[in-house]
N, C-alpha and C positions, 0 to 999 in steps of 0.2 A: 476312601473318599472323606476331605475332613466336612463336616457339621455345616460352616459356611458355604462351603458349594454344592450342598445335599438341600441345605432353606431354599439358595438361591433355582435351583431346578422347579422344587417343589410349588415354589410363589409362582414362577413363571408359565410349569404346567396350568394352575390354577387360573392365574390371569386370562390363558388362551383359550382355555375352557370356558370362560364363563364369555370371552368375546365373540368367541365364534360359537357358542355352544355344544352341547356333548360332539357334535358330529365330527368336532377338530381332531379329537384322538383318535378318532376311528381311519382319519388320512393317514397315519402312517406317517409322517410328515415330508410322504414323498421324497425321502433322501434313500433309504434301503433297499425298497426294490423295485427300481425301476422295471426290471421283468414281470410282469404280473400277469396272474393268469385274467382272462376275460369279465371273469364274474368281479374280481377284482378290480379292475378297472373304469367296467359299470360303476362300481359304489363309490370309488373314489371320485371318480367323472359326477357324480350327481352330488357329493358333499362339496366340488368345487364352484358348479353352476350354483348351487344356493348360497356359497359364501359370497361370489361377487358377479354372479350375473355374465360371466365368459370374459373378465379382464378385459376391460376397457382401455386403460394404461396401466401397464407392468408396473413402473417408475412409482405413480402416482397413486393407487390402488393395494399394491402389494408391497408398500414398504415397510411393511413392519413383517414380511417374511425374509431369510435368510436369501444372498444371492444365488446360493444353491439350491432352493425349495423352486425360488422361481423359476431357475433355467430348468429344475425336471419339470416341471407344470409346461412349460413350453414346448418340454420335447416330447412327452408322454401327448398333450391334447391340441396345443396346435401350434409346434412345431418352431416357430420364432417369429418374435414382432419384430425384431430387427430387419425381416426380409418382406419384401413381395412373392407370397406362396398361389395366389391365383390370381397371375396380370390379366386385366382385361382390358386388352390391346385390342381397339374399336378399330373395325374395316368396313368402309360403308360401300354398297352398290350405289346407294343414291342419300346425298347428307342432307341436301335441300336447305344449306343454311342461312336464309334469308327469311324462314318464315316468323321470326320474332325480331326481325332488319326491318323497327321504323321508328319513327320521332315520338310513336305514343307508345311504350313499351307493355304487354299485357298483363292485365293482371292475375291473369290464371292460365294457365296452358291445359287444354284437353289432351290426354296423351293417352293415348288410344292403342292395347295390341290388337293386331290385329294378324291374320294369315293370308301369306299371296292370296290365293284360291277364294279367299272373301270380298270380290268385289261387290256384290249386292248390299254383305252388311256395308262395307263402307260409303255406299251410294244412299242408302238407307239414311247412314248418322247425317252424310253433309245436306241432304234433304231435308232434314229432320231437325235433331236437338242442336246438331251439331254447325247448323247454319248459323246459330248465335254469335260464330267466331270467324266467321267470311261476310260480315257484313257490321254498320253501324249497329252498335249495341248498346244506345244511350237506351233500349227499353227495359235493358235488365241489366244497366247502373255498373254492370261491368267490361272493363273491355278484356277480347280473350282471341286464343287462336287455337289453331287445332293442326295436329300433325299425327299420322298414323304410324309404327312402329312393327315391320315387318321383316323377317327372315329369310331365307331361301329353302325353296323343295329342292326333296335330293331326284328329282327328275323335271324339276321346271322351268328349262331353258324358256320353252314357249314363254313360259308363266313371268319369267324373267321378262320377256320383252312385254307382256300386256301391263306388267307395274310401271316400266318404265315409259310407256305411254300413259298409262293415269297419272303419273306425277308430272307429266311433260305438262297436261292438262290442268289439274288441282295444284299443283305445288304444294301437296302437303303429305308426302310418304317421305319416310325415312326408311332404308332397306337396309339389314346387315350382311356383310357378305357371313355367315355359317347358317346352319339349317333349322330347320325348325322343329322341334321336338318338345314332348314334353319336360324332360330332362336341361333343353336348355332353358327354360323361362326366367330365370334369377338370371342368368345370363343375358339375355334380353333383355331386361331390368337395368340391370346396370350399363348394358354399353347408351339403352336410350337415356337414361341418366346422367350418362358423361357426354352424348350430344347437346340436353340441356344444361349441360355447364359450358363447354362451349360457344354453342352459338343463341342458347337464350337465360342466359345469365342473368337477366333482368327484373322474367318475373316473378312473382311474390310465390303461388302458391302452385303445385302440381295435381294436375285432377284427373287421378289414374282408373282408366276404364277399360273393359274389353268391352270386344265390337257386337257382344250382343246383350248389352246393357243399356239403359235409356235414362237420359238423365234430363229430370224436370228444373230447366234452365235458370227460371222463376225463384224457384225452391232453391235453387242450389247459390242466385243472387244472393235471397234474402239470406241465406246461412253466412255466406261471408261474411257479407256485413254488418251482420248484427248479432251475432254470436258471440258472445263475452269471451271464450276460449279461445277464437283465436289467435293465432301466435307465432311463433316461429319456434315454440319446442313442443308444440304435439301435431298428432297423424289422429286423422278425425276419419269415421267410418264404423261399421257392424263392426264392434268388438266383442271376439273371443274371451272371455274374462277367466276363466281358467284354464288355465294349460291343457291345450289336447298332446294325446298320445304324439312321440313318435313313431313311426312306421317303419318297419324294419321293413319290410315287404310290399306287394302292390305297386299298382303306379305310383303311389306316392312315398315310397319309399326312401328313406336315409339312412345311411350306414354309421355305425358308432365312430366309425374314420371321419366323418363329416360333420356329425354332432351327437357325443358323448351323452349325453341326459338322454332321459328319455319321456318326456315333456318339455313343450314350447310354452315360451312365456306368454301372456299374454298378447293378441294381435289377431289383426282387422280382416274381416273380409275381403280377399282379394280383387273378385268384377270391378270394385268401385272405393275408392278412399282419397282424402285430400292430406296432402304431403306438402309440408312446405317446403321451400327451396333452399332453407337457410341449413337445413339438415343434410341436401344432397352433397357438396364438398366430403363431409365427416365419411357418409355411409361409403363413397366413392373411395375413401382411400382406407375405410375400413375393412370391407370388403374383400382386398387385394390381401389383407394380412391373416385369415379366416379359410378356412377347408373350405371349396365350393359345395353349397347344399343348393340341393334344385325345387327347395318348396319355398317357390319366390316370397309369396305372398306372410308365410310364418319366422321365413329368413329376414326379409327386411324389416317389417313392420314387427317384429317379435323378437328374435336376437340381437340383431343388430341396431332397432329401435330402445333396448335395453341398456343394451352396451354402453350406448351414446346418452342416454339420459334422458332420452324425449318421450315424452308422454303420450297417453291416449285417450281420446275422449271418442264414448260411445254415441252412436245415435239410431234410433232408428228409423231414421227419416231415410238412412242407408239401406235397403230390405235387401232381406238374405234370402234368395227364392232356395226353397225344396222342396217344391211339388205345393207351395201354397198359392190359395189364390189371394188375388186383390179384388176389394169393390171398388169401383168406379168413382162411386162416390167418396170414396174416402184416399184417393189417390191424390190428391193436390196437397196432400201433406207428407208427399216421400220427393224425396231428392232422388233416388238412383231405384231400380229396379233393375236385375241382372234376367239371365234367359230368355230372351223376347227374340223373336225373330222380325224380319223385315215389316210383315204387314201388321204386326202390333205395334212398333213403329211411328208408323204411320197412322193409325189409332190411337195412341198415346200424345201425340207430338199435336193433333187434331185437340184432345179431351184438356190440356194444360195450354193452348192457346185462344181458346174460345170459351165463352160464356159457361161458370160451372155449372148452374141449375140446369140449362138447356139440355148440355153433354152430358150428366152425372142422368138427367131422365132417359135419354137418350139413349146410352151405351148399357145403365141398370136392364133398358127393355133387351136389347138387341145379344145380352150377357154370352155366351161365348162366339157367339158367330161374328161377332166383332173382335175380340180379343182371347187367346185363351189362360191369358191369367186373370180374367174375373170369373167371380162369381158363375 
């Protein structure tokens, strides 16, 4: 080997060394062996996720690698961006697409999962917080709508027709024709995600909630509006701020086939988070190009919220229930509380629309026989 093409190796290992730091050498530079054994693969999967965060654009991102480094990187972790590897090809029982069909377009959509079998809670929200979006809402300066986002049982014909008379009724369920499982909930995610590009295209922000979550209306105005953050490149909610494990096991389980690290990036509490709309396009065809993983809530708002560039701001006016209580009194400064059932509800929806001192006395005496998240 002569002297010039010995420097020039030398300079260039150096370079990559010190760009990507020591962990570069330790890749292998993904040309040699494609075969590798698992532990192998692990490490090279975790020195890839910290150099770029799961390849955003190949093109864009990775050109300063060989076009052979990247097409292994493709075929070893996920398989090719050239192709659609997970279509999600939306089938609806019921699309309902006229509930963002009017002259005053909304500015935040409630979008709400929810399961057939839960009709109380959803009687509950349109009773409740969730009346803010079926009626004038010059009291809380925003206008909104609300659509429920539901599945099919693998035995609920009947159930099948009781949705399809609540919607004849509300006009606000969206149903998809596949079932509902924990497994498919990123699934869910995304096809209600590609309903809102469809048929509500319009509005500004997404305010992703499950149906046993309460969300202080109020609180959740004055955040809009007046919150310096927002934006159209961050996802607002309880942030995870260091990467949790992922799970090999359990119900919440992911496979190294689905995603290779073994830590998620940072990302939001699932019950409740505001997504803007300007992001859904990207995530929606991101998505399709990515191994499906079924932990909705760490997949969107954490890999693929990384991928794409958008940011996160923490708050927690978002409360992360486990097993904690709330005082009463100090509840007019949360926007979302998750785990509540129907008749707290109705305790809460009471305590944020009426007089605080009154209700903050009131609910402080009455403490759990009123609600079982206080005090």
């Amino acid at each position: 080997m002569n002297k010039k093409r010995l420097l020039l190796i030398l300079v260039s290992s150096t370079a990559l060394s010190i760009y990507f730091g020591a962990d570069f050498v330790s890749l292998g530079y993904l040309t040699k062996n494609v075969n590798r054994t698992n532990a192998a693969k692990q490490s090279h999967g975790e020195i890839f996720v910290r150099m770029t965060t799961c390849l955003p654009n190949v093109t864009a991102h990775w050109n300063r690698f060989t076009p052979l480094i990247n097409e292994n990187i493709r075929k070893l972790y996920f398989k090719s961006w050239d192709k659609v590897i997970t279509p999600y090809v939306t089938k609806y029982m019921i699309d309902e697409r006229d509930i963002c069909n009017s002259s005053f377009p909304p500015f935040v959509l409630a979008f709400v999962l929810s399961l057939p079998a839960n009709t109380n809670e959803r009687q509950a929200i349109r009773r409740t917080w969730g009346n803010f979006a079926s009626q004038n809402t010059s009291s809380f300066n925003i206008s909104a709508r609300l659509v429920f986002m539901l599945g099919r049982m693998t035995d609920g014909i009947t159930l099948d027709r009781l949705v399809q008379n609540e919607s004849t009724e509300y006009k606000d369920i969206v149903q998809f024709d596949f079932f509902e499982s924990r497994y498919n909930l990123t699934r869910k995610m995304m096809h209600g995600l590609r309903w809102v590009k469809t048929y509500c295209n319009s509005v500004k922000y997404i305010l992703k909630v499950d149906d046993d979550t309460f969300i202080n209306v109020a609180r959740l105005s004055n955040y809009l509006l007046t919150n310096s953050y927002i934006n159209n490149k961050t996802i607002h909610g309880y942030v995870f701020q260091y990467g949790r494990p992922v799970r090999r096991s359990g119900k919440y389980a992911v496979s190294k086939d689905e995603l290779p690290s073994s830590q998620y990036p940072p990302y939001v509490s699932g019950p409740s988070y505001i997504l803007p709309y300007a992001a859904i396009p990207d995530m929606l065809d991101l998505a399709e190009r990515l191994p499906y993983c079924p932990v909705d809530d760490a997949f969107m708002t954490g890999v693929m919220r990384d991928i794409l560039g958008i940011k996160l701001k923490h708050s927690v006016e978002f409360t992360y229930m486990v097993g904690i209580k709330i005082d009463p009194c100090a509840f007019h400064s949360k926007l979302a509380v998750t785990d509540i059932n129907t008749n707290c509800m109705k305790v809460l929806w009471n305590l944020t629309t009426q007089a605080r001192v009154i209700n903050c006395t009131l609910y402080r005496l009455l403490g759990n026989n009123a609600c079982s998240i206080f005090f």
